[in-house]
N, C-alpha and C positions, 0 to 999 in steps of 0.2 A: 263482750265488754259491756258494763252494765254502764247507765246513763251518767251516771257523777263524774264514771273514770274518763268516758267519751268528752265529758265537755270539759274536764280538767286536762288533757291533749291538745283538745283544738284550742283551748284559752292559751297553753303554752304554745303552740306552733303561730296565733296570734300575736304573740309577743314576742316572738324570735323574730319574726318576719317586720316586726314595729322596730323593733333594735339596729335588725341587716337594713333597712330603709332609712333611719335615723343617724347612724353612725358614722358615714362620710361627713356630716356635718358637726359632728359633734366630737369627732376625733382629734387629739394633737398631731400638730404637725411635727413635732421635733421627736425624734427617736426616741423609743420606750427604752425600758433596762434592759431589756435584753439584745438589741442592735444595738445599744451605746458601751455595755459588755465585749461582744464580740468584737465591734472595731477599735476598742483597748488591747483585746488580747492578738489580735491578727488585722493590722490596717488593712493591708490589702485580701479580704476574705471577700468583702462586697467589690472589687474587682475584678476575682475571680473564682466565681462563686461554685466551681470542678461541676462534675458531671449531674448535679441534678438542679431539672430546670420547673419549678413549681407551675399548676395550669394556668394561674391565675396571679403571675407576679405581682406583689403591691398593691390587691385588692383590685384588679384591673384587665377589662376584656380589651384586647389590645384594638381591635376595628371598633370601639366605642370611644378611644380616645380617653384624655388624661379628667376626664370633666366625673363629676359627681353621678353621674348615671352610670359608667360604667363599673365603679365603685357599687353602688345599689344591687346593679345586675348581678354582679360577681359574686358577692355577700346572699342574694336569696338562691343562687345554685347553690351556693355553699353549704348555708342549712340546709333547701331539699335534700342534698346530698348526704350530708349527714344524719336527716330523718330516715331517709330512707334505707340507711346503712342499718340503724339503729330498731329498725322495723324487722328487715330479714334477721338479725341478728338475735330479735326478741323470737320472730315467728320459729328459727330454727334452733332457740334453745327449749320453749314451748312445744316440740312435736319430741326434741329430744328426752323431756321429760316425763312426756307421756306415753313412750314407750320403753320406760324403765320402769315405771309402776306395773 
Protein backbone atom coordinates (compact mmCIF):
# COMPACT_ATOMS: atom_id res chain seq x y z
CA UNK A 1 0.00 0.00 0.00
CA UNK A 2 1.67 3.04 -1.20
CA UNK A 3 1.65 6.29 1.26
CA UNK A 4 -1.47 8.50 -0.06
CA UNK A 5 -3.60 5.16 0.05
CA UNK A 6 -2.15 4.40 3.84
CA UNK A 7 -3.24 7.78 5.13
CA UNK A 8 -6.40 8.29 3.10
CA UNK A 9 -7.59 4.73 5.65
CA UNK A 10 -6.40 5.93 8.73
CA UNK A 11 -7.88 9.56 7.95
CA UNK A 12 -11.11 7.42 7.18
CA UNK A 13 -11.03 5.03 10.20
CA UNK A 14 -10.31 8.57 12.11
CA UNK A 15 -13.53 9.74 11.18
CA UNK A 16 -15.65 6.75 11.73
CA UNK A 17 -14.23 6.51 15.16
CA UNK A 18 -15.12 10.61 15.44
CA UNK A 19 -18.68 9.74 14.28
CA UNK A 20 -19.08 6.26 16.71
CA UNK A 21 -17.93 8.74 19.68
CA UNK A 22 -20.13 11.75 18.55
CA UNK A 23 -23.24 10.08 17.81
CA UNK A 24 -24.92 9.08 21.15
CA UNK A 25 -25.10 12.76 21.48
CA UNK A 26 -26.13 13.93 18.53
CA UNK A 27 -28.71 11.25 17.70
CA UNK A 28 -32.71 11.59 17.86
CA UNK A 29 -34.38 10.36 20.32
CA UNK A 30 -37.79 9.63 18.59
CA UNK A 31 -37.83 6.58 16.17
CA UNK A 32 -36.34 6.83 12.51
CA UNK A 33 -38.49 5.56 9.55
CA UNK A 34 -37.64 2.59 9.69
CA UNK A 35 -38.96 1.52 13.49
CA UNK A 36 -41.78 4.07 13.11
CA UNK A 37 -42.62 1.70 9.69
CA UNK A 38 -42.54 -1.42 11.22
CA UNK A 39 -44.52 -0.44 14.32
CA UNK A 40 -47.26 0.63 11.70
CA UNK A 41 -47.24 -2.41 10.05
CA UNK A 42 -46.87 -4.92 13.07
CA UNK A 43 -47.49 -3.06 16.74
CA UNK A 44 -46.63 -5.76 18.46
CA UNK A 45 -43.04 -6.71 16.41
CA UNK A 46 -41.00 -4.68 19.17
CA UNK A 47 -42.79 -6.98 21.84
CA UNK A 48 -41.88 -9.72 20.39
CA UNK A 49 -39.02 -9.40 18.42
CA UNK A 50 -38.90 -14.08 17.58
CA UNK A 51 -35.86 -15.72 17.64
CA UNK A 52 -33.08 -13.32 16.86
CA UNK A 53 -31.53 -11.38 19.55
CA UNK A 54 -28.84 -8.54 18.20
CA UNK A 55 -25.17 -8.38 20.39
CA UNK A 56 -25.64 -4.99 20.95
CA UNK A 57 -29.46 -4.19 21.33
CA UNK A 58 -30.08 -0.33 21.08
CA UNK A 59 -26.59 0.64 20.58
CA UNK A 60 -25.90 -0.78 24.03
CA UNK A 61 -23.42 -2.99 26.36
CA UNK A 62 -25.87 -4.10 28.80
CA UNK A 63 -23.02 -4.17 32.10
CA UNK A 64 -22.29 -0.40 31.02
CA UNK A 65 -25.82 0.67 31.54
CA UNK A 66 -28.36 2.92 29.62
CA UNK A 67 -25.68 6.04 29.92
CA UNK A 68 -23.80 7.54 26.72
CA UNK A 69 -20.65 5.41 27.34
CA UNK A 70 -22.00 2.43 26.57
CA UNK A 71 -23.52 3.65 23.50
CA UNK A 72 -19.68 4.98 22.48
CA UNK A 73 -18.30 1.49 23.40
CA UNK A 74 -20.82 -0.28 21.33
CA UNK A 75 -20.51 1.90 18.12
CA UNK A 76 -16.42 1.60 18.20
CA UNK A 77 -16.58 -2.46 18.31
CA UNK A 78 -19.02 -1.97 15.74
CA UNK A 79 -16.78 -0.26 13.21
CA UNK A 80 -13.72 -2.28 14.41
CA UNK A 81 -15.73 -4.89 13.65
CA UNK A 82 -16.80 -4.06 10.57
CA UNK A 83 -13.19 -2.73 9.45
CA UNK A 84 -11.95 -5.58 10.16
CA UNK A 85 -14.51 -7.72 8.22
CA UNK A 86 -13.86 -5.58 5.47
CA UNK A 87 -10.09 -6.09 5.62
CA UNK A 88 -10.19 -10.05 5.37
CA UNK A 89 -12.62 -9.66 2.90
CA UNK A 90 -10.27 -7.28 0.83
CA UNK A 91 -7.14 -9.55 1.85
CA UNK A 92 -9.08 -12.72 0.50
CA UNK A 93 -10.36 -11.29 -2.71
CA UNK A 94 -6.56 -9.91 -3.26
CA UNK A 95 -4.84 -13.38 -2.85
CA UNK A 96 -7.94 -14.68 -4.99
CA UNK A 97 -6.97 -12.49 -7.75
CA UNK A 98 -3.73 -13.19 -7.84
CA UNK A 99 -3.85 -16.57 -8.29
CA UNK A 100 -6.05 -16.23 -11.30
CA UNK A 101 -3.57 -14.21 -13.15
Amino acid sequence: MNRKNRNLLIGGVIVALILGVLSPFIASTNPDGLESSAEHLNPNAMQNPGYWHAPFENYKIPFLGNGPLAGIVALIIGILIALGLAYILTEILKRRGNTEN
